[in-house]
N, C-alpha and C positions, 0 to 999 in steps of 0.2 A: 384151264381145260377148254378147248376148244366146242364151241356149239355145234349138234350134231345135228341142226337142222338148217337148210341154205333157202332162204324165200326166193320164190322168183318172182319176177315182170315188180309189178307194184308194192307188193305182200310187203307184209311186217310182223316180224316174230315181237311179240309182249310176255313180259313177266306180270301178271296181275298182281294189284300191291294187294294186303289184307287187309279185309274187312275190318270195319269199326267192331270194336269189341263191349265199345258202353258208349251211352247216350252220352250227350253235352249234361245231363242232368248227373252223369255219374252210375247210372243204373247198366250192371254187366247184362247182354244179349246171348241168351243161349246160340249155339250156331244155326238152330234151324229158323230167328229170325235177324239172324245178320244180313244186311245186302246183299247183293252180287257186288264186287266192287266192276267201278268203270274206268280206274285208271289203272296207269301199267307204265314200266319201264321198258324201253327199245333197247331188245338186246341182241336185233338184227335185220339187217334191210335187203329188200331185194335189186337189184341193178337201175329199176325204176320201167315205167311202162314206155310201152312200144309206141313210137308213133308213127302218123299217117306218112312221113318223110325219112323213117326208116332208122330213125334216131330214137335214144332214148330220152326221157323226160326225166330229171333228178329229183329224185325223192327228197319230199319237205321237210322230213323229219332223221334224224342219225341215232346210231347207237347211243346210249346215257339220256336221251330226253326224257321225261314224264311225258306220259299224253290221257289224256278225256277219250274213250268210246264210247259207241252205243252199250246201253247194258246187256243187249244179245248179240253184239255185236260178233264175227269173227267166227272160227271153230277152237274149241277147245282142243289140247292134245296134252298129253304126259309124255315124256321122255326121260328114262332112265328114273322115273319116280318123282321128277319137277315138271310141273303145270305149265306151259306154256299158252298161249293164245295168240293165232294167227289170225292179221287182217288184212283186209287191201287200204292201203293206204287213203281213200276215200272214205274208208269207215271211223277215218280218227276224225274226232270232231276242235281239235285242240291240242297244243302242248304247252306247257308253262315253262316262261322265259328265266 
């Protein structure tokens, strides 16, 4: 099924993974003190940002990465009833190799 959101210029659509559900110690977290999580799966990119030369700059990241954001990072949005999170690609702080 096709994604029915298209990023533009830098943006990057995220899947937020879920939240830990129990401590390293084994103790389950009700949801009201689970994290926010700040990672996410790229599961779409914008063409990349504009530049001073009328070219686009290629986005650091592709579809399938993990990546680290800020933990406010981006706006949250639902579509069709799944969570998304949109950022500019400056907001990702990381993605694992």
């Amino acid at each position: 099924m096709a994604l029915k959101i298209n990023p533009l210029d830098d943006r990057v659509v995220v899947t937020p993974l879920e939240a830990e559900e129990r401590t390293a110690g084994g103790v389950i977290l009700p949801d009201s003190a689970q994290e926010k999580p700040a990672q996410g799966k790229v599961v779409a990119t914008g063409p990349g940002r504009m530049l001073d030369t009328g070219d686009r700059a290629k986005p650091a990241v592709k579809k399938g990465d993990v990546v680290v954001y800020g933990k406010y990072s981006g706006t949250d949005v639902k579509v069709e009833g799944k969570e998304y999170k949109i950022l500019r690609e400056s907001e990702i702080l990381a993605k694992f190799a």
